[in-house]
C-alpha positions as CSV (number, residue, x, y, z in Angstrom):
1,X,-85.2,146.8,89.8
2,X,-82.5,144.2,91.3
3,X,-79.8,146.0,93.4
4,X,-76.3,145.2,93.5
5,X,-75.5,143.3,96.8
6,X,-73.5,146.1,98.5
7,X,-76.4,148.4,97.9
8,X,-78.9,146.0,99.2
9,X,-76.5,145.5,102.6
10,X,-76.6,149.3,102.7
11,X,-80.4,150.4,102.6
12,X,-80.0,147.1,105.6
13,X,-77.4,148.4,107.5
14,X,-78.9,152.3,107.3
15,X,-82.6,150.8,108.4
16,X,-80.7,149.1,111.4
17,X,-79.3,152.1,112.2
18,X,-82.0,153.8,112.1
19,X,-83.8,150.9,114.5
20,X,-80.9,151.2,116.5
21,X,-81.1,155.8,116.5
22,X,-85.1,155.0,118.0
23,X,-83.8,153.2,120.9
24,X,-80.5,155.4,121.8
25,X,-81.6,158.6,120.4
26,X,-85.3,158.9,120.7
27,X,-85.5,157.7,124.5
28,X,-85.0,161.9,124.2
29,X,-88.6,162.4,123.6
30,X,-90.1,160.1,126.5
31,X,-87.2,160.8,129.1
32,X,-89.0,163.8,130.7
33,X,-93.0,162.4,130.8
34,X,-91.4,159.5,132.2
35,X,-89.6,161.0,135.0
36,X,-92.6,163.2,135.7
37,X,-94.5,159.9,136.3
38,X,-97.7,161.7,133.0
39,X,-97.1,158.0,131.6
40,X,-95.6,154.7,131.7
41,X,-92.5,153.4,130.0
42,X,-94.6,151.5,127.9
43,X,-97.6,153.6,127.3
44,X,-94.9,156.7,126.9
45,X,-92.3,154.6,124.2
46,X,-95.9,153.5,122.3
47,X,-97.0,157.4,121.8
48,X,-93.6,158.6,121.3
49,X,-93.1,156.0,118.0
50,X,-96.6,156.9,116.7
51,X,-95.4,160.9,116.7
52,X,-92.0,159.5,115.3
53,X,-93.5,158.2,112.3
54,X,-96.7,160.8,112.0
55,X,-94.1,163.2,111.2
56,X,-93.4,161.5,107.6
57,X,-96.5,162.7,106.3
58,X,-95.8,166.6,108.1
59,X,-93.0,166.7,105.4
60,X,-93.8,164.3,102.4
61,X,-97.6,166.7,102.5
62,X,-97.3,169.4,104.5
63,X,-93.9,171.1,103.9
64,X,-93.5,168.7,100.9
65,X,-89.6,168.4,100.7
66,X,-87.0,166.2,102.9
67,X,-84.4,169.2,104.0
68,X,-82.5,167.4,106.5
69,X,-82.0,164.5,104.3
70,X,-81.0,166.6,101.1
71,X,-78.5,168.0,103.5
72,X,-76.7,164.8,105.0
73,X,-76.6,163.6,101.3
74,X,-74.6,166.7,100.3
75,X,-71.7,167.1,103.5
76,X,-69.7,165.0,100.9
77,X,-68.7,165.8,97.4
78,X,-70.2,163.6,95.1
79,X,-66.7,162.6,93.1
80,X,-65.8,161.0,96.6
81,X,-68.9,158.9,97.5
82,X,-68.9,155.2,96.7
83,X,-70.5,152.2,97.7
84,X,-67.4,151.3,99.7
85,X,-67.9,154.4,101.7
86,X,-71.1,154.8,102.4
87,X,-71.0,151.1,103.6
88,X,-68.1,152.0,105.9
89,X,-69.0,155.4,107.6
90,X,-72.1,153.1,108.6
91,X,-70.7,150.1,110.2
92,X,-68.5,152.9,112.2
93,X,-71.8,154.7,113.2
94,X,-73.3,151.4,113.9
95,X,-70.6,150.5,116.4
96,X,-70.4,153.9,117.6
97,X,-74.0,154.0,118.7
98,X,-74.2,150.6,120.4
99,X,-71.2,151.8,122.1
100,X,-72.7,154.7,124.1
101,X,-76.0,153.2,124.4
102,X,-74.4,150.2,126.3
103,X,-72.6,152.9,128.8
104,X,-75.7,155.1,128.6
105,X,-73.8,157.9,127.1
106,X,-76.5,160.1,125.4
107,X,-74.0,160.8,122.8
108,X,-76.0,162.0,118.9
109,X,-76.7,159.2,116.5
110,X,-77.0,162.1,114.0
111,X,-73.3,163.1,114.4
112,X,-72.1,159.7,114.5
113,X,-73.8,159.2,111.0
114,X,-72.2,162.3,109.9
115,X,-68.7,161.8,110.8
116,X,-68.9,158.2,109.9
117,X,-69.4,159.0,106.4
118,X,-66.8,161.9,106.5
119,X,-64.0,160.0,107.8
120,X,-64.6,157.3,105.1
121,X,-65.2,159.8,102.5
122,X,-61.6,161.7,103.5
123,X,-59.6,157.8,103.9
124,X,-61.0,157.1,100.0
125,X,-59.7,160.5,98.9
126,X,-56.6,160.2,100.9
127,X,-56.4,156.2,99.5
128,X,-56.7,157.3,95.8
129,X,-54.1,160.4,96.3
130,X,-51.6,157.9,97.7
131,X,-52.3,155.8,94.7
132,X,-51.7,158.2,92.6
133,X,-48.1,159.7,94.4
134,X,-46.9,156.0,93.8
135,X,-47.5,155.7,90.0
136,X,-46.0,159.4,89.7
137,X,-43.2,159.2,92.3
138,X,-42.4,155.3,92.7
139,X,-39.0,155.9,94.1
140,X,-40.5,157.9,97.1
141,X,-39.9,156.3,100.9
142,X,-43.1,155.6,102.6
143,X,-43.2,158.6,104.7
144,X,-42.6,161.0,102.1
145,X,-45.3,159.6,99.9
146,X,-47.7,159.8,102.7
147,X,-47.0,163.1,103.5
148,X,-46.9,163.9,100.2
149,X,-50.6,162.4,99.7
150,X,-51.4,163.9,102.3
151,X,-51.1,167.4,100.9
152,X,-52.5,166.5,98.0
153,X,-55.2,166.2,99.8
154,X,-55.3,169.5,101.7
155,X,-56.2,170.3,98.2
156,X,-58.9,169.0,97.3
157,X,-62.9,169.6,97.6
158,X,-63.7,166.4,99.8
159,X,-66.1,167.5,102.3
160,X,-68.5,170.4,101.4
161,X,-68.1,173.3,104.4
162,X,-70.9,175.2,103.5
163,X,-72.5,172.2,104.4
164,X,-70.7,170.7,107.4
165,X,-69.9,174.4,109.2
166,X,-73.5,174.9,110.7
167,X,-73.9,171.2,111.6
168,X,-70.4,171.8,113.9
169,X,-72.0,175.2,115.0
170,X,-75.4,173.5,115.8
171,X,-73.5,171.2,117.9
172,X,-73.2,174.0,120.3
173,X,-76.0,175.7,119.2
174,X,-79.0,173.5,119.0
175,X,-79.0,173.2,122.8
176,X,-78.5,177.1,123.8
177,X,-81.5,177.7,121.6
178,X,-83.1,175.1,123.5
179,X,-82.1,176.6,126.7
180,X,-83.4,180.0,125.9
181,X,-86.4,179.3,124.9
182,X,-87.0,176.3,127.6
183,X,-86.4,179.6,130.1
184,X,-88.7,181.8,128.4
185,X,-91.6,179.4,128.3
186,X,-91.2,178.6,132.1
187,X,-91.0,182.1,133.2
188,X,-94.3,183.1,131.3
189,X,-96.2,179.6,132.4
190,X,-94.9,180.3,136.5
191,X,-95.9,184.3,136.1
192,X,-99.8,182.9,134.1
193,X,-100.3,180.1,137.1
194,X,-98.4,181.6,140.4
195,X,-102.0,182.5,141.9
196,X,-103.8,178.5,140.5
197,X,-104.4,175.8,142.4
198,X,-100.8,173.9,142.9
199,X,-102.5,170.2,142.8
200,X,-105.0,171.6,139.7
201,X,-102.3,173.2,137.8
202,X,-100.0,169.9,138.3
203,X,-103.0,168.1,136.7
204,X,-103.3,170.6,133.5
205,X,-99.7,170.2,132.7
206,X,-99.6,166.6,133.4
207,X,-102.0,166.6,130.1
208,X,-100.2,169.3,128.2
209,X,-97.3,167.1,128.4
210,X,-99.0,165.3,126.6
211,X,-99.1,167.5,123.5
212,X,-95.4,168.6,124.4
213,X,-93.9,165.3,124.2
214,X,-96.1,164.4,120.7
215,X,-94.4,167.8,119.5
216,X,-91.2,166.4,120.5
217,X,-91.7,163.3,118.9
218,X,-92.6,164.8,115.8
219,X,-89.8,167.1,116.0
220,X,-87.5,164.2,116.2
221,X,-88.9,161.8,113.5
222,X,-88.4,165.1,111.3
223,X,-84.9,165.7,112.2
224,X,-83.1,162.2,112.9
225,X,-85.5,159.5,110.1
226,X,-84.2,162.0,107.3
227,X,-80.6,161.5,108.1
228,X,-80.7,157.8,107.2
229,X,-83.0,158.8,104.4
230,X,-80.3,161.3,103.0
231,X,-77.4,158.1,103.3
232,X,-79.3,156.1,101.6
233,X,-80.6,158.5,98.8
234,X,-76.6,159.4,98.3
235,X,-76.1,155.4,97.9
236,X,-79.0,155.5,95.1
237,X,-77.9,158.4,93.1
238,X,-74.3,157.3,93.2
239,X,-75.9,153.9,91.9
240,X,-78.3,155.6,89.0
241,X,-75.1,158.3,88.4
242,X,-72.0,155.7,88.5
243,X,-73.4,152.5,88.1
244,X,-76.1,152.7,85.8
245,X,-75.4,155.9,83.7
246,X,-79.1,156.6,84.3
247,X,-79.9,159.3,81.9
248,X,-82.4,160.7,84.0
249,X,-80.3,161.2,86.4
250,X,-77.0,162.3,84.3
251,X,-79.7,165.0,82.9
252,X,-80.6,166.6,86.3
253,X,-78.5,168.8,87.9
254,X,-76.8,167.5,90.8
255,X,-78.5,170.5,93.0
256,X,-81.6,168.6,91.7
257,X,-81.1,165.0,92.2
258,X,-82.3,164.4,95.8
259,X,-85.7,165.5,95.1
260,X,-86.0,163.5,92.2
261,X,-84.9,160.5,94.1
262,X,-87.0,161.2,97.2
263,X,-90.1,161.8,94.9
264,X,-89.1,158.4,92.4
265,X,-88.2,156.0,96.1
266,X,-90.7,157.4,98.2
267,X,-90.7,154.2,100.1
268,X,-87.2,155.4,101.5
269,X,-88.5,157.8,104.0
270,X,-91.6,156.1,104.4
271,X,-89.6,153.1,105.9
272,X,-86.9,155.4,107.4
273,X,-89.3,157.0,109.2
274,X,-91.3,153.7,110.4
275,X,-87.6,152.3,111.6
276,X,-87.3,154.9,114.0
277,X,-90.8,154.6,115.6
278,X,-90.0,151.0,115.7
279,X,-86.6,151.2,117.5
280,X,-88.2,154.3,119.7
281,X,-90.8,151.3,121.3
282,X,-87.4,148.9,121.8
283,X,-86.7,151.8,124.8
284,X,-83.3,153.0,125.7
285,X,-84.4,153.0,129.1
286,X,-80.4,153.7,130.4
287,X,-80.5,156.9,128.5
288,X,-83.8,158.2,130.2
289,X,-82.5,157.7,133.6
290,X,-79.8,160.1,132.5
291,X,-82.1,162.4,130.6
292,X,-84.8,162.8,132.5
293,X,-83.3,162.3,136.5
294,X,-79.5,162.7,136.7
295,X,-79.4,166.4,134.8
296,X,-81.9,168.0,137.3
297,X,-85.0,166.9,138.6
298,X,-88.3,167.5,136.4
299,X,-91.5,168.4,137.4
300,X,-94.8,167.9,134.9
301,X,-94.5,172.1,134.3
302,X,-90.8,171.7,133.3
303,X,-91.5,169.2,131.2
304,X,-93.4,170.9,129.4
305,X,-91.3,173.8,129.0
306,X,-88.8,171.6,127.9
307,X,-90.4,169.7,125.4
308,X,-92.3,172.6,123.9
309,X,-88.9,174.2,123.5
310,X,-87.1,171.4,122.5
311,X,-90.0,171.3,120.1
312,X,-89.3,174.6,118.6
313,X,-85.9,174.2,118.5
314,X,-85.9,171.4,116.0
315,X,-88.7,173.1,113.9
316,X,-86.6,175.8,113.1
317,X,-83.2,174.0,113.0
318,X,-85.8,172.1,110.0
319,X,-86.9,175.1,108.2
320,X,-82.9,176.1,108.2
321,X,-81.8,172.6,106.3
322,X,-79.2,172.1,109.4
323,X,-79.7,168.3,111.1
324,X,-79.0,168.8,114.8
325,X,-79.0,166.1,117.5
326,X,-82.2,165.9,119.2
327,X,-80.3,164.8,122.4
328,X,-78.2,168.2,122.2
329,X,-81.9,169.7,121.9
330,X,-83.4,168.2,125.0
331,X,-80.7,168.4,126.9
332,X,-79.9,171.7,127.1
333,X,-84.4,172.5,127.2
334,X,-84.0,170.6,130.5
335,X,-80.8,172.3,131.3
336,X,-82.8,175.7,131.1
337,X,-85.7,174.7,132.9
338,X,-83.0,174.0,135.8
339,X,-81.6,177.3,135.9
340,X,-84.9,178.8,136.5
341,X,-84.8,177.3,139.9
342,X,-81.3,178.0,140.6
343,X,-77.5,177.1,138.9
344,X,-77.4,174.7,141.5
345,X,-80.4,172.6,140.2
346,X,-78.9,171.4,137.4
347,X,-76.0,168.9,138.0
348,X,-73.0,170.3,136.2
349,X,-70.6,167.1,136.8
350,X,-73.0,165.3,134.3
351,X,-73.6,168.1,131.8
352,X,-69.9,168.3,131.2
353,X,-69.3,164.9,130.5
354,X,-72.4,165.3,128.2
355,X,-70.4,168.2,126.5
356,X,-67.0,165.7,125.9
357,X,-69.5,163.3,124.2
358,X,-71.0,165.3,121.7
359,X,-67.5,167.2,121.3
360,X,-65.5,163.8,120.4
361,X,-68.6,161.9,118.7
362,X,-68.0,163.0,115.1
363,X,-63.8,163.0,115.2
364,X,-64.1,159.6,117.1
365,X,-66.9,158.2,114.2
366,X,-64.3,159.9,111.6
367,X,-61.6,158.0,112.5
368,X,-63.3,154.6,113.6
369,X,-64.8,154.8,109.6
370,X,-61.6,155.8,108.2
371,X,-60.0,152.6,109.5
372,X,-63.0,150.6,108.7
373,X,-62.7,151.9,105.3
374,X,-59.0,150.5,105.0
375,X,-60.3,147.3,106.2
376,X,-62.9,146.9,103.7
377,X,-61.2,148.3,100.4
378,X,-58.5,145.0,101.8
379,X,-60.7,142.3,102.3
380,X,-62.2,143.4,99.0
């Protein structure tokens, strides 16, 4: 089957993204077992992107559906997705993302994404309700037909809350969970080893970490290779829906239409999740020094505590359908394993400015794709 060009520049742009996710974002899953010296930048990006991509086959065989991506595919209702938009709320997330990772702000990819293709969803509603003010009011001033589109569409069904409300909530969330648990698991391991050996015990966990960070990994291939999956499996059915009038796809109940399309492309997530392992060995090594040093200092014990519970957290954040930032995640598991020490440990100046980022990330993507939305319905 020969794709239109647009389409064709999308599934590209969404893979780079993707690439581009594994560098900025997954640098999360090797931050910790860096700084705790377990392995080497290289040898610890190498087994980070071969748990990246394992974790393709944990949900095409083992749990046998794509959640997350089903998710991401429906923030948006489906009479406001177009070509035009999808292609938009990606360029924004594209720029975004390069943005933060040149300042080493470990800001989410997964948010970015989100809000880049909610801001150009909500310009191309706004755009066709201005439209239509004009034909029905032509004598209106430009203000007053503005405002009046504007209302119209206050009105309207663009972005699906049911859907976008616990991915705002997980902001917050996804990294108290993390917290908790991270504080939990440290307690118990310090009460199980306070009468071992301190050098034997630092050996032990220096090999659990390990098995933490590979649960990490996994963790993170699930959560963030499914969000570019679910973009592009929203540009494919608007293609089969719109485009085609595929009667296959016209027959299935839009509830329904994901699966079908992640079961008829399976190559979609299979590459989606191969782009992230790949981008993960490209390193985002100004992110780690963040991540793993400037929060609070990590010892081989804590970093398993925080990987485990980082671990955990996106496992169940899966099983829930809600996509949550893996850098949210980690960060607040190391956050917790600080407090265990004391409040001091953990270096509140940086967690703060941490906090802004994630806060601003998906009204600043909204608004960078909602202009670059503008831009491209003009040049075209």
């Amino acid at each position: 089957m020969e794709f239109p060009i647009l389409l064709t520049v999308i599934i590209a742009l969404a893979l780079i993204f993707d690439y581009i996710n594994g560098f900025h974002d997954a640098a999360n899953s090797i931050a910790t077992i860096v700084s705790t010296k377990v392995l080497s930048p290289f040898q610890a990006v190498l087994w980070a992107a071969l748990w990246n991509f394992a974790a393709f086959f944990l949900a095409a065989y083992v749990i046998g559906e794509f959640r997350i991506g089903n998710t991401i595919a429906k923030t948006v209702n489906e009479n406001f997705i177009t070509l035009e938009v999808i292609f938009s709320g990606l360029l924004a997330a594209i720029a975004w993302n390069l943005l933060t990772w040149w300042f080493g702000i470990p800001s989410s990819s997964s948010h970015t994404l989100i809000g880049g293709f909610l801001g150009a969803a909500l310009m191309h509603a706004f755009m066709l309700d201005y439209h239509d003010v004009v034909a029905a009011q032509p004598d209106l001033g430009l203000f007053a037909t503005l405002k009046q589109a504007f209302l119209q569409l206050t009105t309207q069904s663009v972005v699906k809350f049911d859907k976008v409300i616990p991915i705002f909530l997980f902001i917050f969330m996804a990294p108290i969970i993390g917290m908790v648990i991270s504080i939990i698991i440290t307690l118990i391991i310090v009460h199980l080893y306070k009468k071992s050996n301190p050098y034997k015990a630092d050996q032990s966990f220096k090999r659990l970490q390990l098995v933490s960070s590979a649960l990490f990994s996994v963790g993170h291939g699930l959560n963030d290779a499914q969000k570019v999956m679910g973009i592009i499996g929203a540009a494919l059915i608007y293609y089969h829906v719109e485009m085609l009038h595929d009667p296959v796809y016209l027959n299935i109940p839009s509830a329904g239409r994901f699966d079908y399309f992640a079961q008829h492309y399976l190559w979609v997530p299979l590459v989606s999740f191969l782009a992230i392992g790949l981008g993960t060995m490209s390193g985002g090594w100004k992110i780690i020094k963040t991540m793993g040093t400037k929060i609070t200092k990590v010892t081989p014990l804590e970093g398993v505590s925080a990987e485990t519970a980082g671990a955990i957290t996106l496992f169940i954040t899966d099983q829930l359908s809600i996509p949550v930032s893996t850098t949210h995640t980690i960060t607040g598991s190391i956050i917790g394993v600080g407090l265990t020490k004391r409040i001091s440990a953990v270096r509140w100046g940086i967690t703060v400015s941490l906090l802004w980022a994630w806060v601003l990330t998906i009204p600043i993507s909204a608004i960078v794709a909602a202009i670059t939305y503008l831009a491209v319905t003009f040049l075209t």
